[in-house]
N, C-alpha and C positions, 0 to 999 in steps of 0.2 A: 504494500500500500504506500502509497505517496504521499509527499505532504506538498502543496502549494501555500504559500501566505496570498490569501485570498484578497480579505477587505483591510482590513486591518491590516529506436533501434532497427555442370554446364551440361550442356547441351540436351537435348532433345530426348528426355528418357522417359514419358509417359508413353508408352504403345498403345495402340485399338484392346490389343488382349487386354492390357493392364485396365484400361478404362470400365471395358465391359464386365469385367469382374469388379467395380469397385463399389457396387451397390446391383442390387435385385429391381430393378426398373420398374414401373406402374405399366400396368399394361395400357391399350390404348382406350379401351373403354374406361379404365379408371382416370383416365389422364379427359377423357371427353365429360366427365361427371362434374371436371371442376369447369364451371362460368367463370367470365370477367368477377373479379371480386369476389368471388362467393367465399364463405366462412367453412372452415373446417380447421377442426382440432391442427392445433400449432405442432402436434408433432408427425401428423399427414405431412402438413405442410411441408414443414422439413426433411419428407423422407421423396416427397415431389420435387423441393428443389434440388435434393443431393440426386437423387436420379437424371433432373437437365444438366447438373453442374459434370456428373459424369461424363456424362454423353457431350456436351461441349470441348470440355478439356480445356486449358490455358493457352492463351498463342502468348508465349514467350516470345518477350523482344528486348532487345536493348533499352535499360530502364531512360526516362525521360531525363535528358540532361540536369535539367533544375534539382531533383532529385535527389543530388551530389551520392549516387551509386553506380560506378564503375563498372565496365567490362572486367571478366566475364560474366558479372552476375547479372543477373533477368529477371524484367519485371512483367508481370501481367495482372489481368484482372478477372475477380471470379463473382457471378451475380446472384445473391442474395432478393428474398422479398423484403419489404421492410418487417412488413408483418406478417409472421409464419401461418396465420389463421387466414390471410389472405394471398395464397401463394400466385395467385395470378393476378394480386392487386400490383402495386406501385412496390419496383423493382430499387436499389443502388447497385453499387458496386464497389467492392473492397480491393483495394490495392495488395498485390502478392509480389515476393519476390524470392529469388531461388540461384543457388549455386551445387550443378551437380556433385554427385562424389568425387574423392580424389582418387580412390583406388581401381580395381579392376570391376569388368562388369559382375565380376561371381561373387565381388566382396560388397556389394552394395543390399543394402538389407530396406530399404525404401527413404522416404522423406522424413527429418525429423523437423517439425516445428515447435515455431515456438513466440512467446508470449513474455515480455520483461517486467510485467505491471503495471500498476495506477491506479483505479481504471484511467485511461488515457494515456498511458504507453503506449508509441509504433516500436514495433517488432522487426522493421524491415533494416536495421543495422547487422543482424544476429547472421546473415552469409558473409557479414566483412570478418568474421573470425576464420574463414578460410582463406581468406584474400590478403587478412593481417599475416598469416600465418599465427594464428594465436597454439601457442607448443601445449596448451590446456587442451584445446580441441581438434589435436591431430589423427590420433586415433580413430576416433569418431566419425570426423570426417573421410576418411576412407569408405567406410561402410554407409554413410547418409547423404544424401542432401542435404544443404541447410536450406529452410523455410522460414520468410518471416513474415507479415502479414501488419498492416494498420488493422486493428478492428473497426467494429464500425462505430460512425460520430468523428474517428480520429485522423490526423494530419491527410491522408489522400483520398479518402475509405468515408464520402459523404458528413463530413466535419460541421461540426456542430458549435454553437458560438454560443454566451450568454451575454456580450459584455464588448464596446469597439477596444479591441486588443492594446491601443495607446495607453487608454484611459483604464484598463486592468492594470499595469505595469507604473503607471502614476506613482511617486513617491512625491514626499515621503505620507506614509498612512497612519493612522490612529493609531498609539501605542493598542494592542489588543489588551492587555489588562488594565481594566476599569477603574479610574479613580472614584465614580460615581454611578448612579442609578441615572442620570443624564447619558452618562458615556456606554451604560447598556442599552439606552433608548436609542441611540445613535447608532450603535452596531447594529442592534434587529432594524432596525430601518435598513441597514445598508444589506443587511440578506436577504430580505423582503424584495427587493427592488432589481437585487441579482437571479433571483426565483422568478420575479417576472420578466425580464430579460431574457431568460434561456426560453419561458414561454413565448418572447416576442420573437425572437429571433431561431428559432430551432423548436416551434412547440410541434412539428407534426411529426420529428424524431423520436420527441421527449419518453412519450408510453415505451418504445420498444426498445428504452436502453437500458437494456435488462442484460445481467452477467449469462439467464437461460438464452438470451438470443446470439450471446454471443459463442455463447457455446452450439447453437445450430450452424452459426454462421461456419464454426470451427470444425464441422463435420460437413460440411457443403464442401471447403476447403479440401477437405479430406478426399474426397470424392470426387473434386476436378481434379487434385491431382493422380487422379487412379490408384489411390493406395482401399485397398481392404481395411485394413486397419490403420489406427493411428498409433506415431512416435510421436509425444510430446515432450517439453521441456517448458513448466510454468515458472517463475521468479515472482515472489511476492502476491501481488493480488492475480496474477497467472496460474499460484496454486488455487485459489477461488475459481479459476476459469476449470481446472485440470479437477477439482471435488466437484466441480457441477456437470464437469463432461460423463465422470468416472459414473456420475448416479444416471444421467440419464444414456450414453449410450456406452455400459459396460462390457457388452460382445465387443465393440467398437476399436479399444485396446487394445496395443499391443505392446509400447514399452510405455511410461510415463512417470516423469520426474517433477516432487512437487520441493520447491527451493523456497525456504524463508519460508511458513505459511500461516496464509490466514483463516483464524479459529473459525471452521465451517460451519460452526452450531447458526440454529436458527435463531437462538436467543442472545447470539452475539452480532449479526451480521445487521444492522453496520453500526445503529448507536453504541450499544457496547463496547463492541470493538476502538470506537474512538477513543472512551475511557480508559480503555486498557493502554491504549498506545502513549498515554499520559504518565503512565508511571512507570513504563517501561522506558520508556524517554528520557527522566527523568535517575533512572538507574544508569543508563548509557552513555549522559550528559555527565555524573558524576564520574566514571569510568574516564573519560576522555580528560578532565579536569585533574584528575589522580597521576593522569601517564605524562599531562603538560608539565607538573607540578612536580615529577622525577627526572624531566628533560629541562631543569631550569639555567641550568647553565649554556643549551639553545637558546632557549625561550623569554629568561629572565621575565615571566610572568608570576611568580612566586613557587616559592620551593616544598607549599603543604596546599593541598585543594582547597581550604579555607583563603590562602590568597590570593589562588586563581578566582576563586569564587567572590573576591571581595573587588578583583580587578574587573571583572564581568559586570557585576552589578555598579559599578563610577561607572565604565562603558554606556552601561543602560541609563543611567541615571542623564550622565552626559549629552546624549544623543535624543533622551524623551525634552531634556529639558530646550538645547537649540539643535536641530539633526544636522549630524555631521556630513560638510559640505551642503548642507540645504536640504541634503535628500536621504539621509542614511537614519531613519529616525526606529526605535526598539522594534518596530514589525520587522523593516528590511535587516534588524542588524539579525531575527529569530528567522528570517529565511537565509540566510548564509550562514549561522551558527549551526543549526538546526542540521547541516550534511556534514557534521561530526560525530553526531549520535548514530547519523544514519551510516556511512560506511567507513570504516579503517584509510582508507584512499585519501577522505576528504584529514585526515587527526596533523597532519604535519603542514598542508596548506592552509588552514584554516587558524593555527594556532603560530604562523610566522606570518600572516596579515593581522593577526591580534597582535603579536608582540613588534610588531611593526608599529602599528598607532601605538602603543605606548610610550614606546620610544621614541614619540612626536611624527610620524608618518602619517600623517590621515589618507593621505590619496590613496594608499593603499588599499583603506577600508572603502572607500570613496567606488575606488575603480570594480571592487568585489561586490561590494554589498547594492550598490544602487542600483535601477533599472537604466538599459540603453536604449532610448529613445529614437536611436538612430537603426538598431536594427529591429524593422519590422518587421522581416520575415520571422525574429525569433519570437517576437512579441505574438505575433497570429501562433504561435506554437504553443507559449505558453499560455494565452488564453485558452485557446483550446485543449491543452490538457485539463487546465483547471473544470471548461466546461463540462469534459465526458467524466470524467473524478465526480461531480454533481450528480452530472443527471443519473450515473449507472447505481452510486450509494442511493440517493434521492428514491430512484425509482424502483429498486431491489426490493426494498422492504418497507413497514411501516416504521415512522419516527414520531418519537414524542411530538404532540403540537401545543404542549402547557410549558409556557416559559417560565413557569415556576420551576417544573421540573429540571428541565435545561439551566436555569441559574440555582438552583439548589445542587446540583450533580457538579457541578463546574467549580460552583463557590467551595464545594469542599473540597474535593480534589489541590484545587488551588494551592490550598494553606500547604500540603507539603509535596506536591508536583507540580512547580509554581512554570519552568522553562517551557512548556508547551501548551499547557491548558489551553486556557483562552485562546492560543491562538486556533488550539484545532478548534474549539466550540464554534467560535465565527464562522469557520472556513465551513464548516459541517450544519450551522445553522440553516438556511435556506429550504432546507428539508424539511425542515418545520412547519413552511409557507408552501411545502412543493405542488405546482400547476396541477402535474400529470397524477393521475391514478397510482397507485403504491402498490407493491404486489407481497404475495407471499415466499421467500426463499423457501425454494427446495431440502430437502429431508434428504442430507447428505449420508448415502448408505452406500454397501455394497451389492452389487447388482449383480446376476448370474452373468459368469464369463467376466467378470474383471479379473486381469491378472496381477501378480504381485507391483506393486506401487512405490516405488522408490524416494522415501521422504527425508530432506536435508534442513537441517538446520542448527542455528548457532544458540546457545540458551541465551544470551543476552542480546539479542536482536530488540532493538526497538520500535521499530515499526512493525513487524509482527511476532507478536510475545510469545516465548517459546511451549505455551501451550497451547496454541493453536498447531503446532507439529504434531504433537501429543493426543490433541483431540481427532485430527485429520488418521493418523496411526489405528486409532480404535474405530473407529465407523469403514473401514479398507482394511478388511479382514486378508490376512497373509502379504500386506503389508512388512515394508522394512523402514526402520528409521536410524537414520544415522546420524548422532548428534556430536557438535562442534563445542566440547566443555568449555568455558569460561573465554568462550570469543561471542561477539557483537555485532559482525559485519553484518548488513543486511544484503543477503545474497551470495550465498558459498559457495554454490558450483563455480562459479567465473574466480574462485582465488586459490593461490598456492599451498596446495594440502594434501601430500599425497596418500597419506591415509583416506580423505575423501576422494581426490582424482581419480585414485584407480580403481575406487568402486564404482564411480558414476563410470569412469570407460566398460567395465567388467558387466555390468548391466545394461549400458546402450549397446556393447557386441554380443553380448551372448545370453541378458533377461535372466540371470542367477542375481538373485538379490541376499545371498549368505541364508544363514540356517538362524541367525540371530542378529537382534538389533546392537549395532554399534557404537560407542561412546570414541573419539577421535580427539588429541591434545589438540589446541588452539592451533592457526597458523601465527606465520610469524608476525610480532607486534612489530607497529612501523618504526622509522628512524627516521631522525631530526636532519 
């Protein structure tokens, strides 16, 4: 799961055979039953588009210059209903893209795709790890494809907007923790007004941005590209994608890896979940603060986390009271903090632009922390993450709509998870006012023909709390979990662990997921 401060990713291998075996086609009379429009159960629907999406197939091309994705890799497009109950209503189209195996044709074991998170991740970087040559996914790549895909709402893939992209990325923003019962009045305003936004601008999306359509869309995919079964690969809210596929279509399977994941319970998904991600935050944040505070002679930001912690809050204090260079004011400084809790990557970047501004540097902070204005294309990115992040929570499930609730839950929380709160409440509020209809998450189970389920994760992950791997584990019966003791990063398949590496290769070649679940020493912590 993602966090955005809101208001406040060759050649020619699908054959005729491969296709025609990738699904059980409707005959013609059942294909004549369906009218322009007509309604039928969304999972018809979806076994009608994975039948056309078959029989189609992708025309792989050289992906679209703007795109900035290179030859050899190939992009195409695979066609979706919007709405699976109206499979012959009002069609999009999701953007696909693909880099053959590297090995021989007998070593190729079909397509693996894959899915980074969010909701609002694009997945269409994930063939540059062949092209990178990334040494993680060599192996792998001999025997796969790589797949990646925008879902739908995101960057190519009928994108969805709530908000003109400048005016999202505007600094500097409302400290999010409230000096007053005014300054709450002023946030639920400003979510309110973002909720009707995404209905102005994207409401005939809104209803079907749902994690289950995305998971149809994920099996249409599947299906153009002539594979019988699916290889997945989820990361964070990807594992939400990979528990929702795994319940609804379990024969479906054939390898699938869920990284980082998010607690699948129906009583967690999504208000809960936000809470959790608050104190888990706030465990990870202290973590980060602990390893500055033993690197002080890098860092000279203080040599005990109490002065890290004391240097963070003048920062905040600083920056609420006049925001640094005009624009870096506590939101912006809690969206650039904030991807230290979240990956190991960000702990030494993050923590030499802090000890930079201390040491009288602010442009540093300046050039990191503030929005650029200048570049629009990334601004239309990031809004639109933020938008499908909305609308797919929003519209997933039910959410409180008593602001009592929501400021009772938050205000406690607060007093001793003080680094994220508020700001995820803001970001997550609008759900409270949401346009579109709510739906019921799925009863995450295992389904006849699921195969064993390859589950990663690091117990101090902060964005998704490491029982959410645990609960995912028990509902994916012969499941494996392999867990990362006393590491945080979010997202472990993509890091240096070869006690993890070489199980994820040893299950994406050959689907043995060992005889027991695995506990794995940390990788390596970073250097200054």
């Amino acid at each position: 799961m993602r966090k955005v401060t809101a208001f406040g990713s060759a050649g020619a291998l699908v054959t005729a055979t491969l296709i025609a075996g990738a699904v059980a086609a409707p005959t013609a009379n059942a294909e004549s039953r369906h009218g322009r429009n007509s309604h039928v159960s969304q999972t018809r629907g979806a076994e009608i588009a994975a039948a056309r999406a078959a029989k189609a197939g992708i025309d792989w091309q050289d992906c679209p210059a703007d795109w900035g994705i290179a030859k050899p890799i190939q992009c195409g497009w695979v066609t979706v209903p919007l709405d699976y109950a109206k499979p012959d209503g009002k069609k999009i189209k999701l953007a696909v893209d693909r880099i053959g195996n590297t090995g021989t044709k007998a070593e190729r074991q079909g397509a693996l795709v894959y899915n980074p998170g969010g909701p609002g991740g694009s997945g269409l970087r994930f063939p540059t790890r062949v092209t990178n040559k990334n040494p993680l996914w060599v192996n792998t790549s001999k025997a796969y494809d790589f797949v990646g895909f925008d879902p739908r709402g995101v960057g190519h893939s009928a994108p969805i907007s709530c908000i003109d992209p400048q005016e999202f990325v505007k600094a500097p923003k409302m400290d999010p923790v409230p000096d007053s019962e005014a300054d709450k009045r002023v946030q639920r305003k400003l979510a309110a007004e973002y909720a009707d936004g995404c209905a102005e601008r994207s409401g005939e999306m809104l209803p079907q941005m749902t994690t289950p359509n995305t998971v149809r869309d994920l099996d249409v995919i599947r299906a153009a590209l002539g594979e019988k079964k699916l290889n997945f690969l989820g990361v964070s809210y990807g594992t939400y994608i990979a528990a929702v596929y795994g319940t609804l279509y379990p024969d479906h399977v054939r390898r699938m890896i869920a990284d980082s994941v998010v607690n699948p319970s129906r009583e967690k998904i999504w208000y809960e979940a936000n809470l959790d991600q608050d104190v888990a935050f706030e465990m990870r944040w202290k973590d980060w603060q602990d390893w500055v505070a033993k690197n002080d002679a890098s860092f000279h930001l203080g040599d005990t986390r109490a002065k890290v912690k004391d240097q963070w809050l003048k920062l905040r204090a600083t920056a609420k009271k006049n925001p640094i260079g005009g624009v870096v004011g506590p939101a912006e400084l809690i969206g650039f903090f904030q991807s230290a809790p979240y990956y190991d990557s960000s702990w030494v970047p993050v923590a030499t632009v802090f000890s930079k501004y201390v040491a009288g540097d602010t442009q540093a902070l300046v050039d990191a922390a503030a929005p650029d204005l200048t570049d629009t294309a990334g601004n239309i990115a990031s809004e639109n993450g933020n938008a499908v992040y909305t609308a797919v929570e929003c519209t997933d499930a039910k959410w409180p709509t008593s602001w009592k609730k929501w400021d009772r839950d938050n205000s406690k929380l607060h007093k001793n998870y003080p680094f994220m709160t508020w700001a995820n409440a803001w970001l997550n509020l609008p759900c409270a006012t949401w346009p579109a209809k709510q739906q019921t998450p799925p009863t995450v189970k295992t389904g006849k023909g699921l195969p064993p389920v390859l589950i990663v994760q690091s117990t101090r992950d902060a964005a998704t709390p490491y029982e959410g791997a645990v609960e995912l584990h028990k509902r994916f019966k012969g499941s494996r979990l392999i867990t990362e003791k006393d590491a945080g990063s979010h997202g472990v398949t993509g890091l240096v662990n070869p006690c993890i590496n070489e199980k994820v290769d040893t299950y994406l070649l050959t689907g043995k997921v060992g005889a027991a679940d695995v506990t794995c020493t940390p990788h390596a912590t970073p250097k200054p």
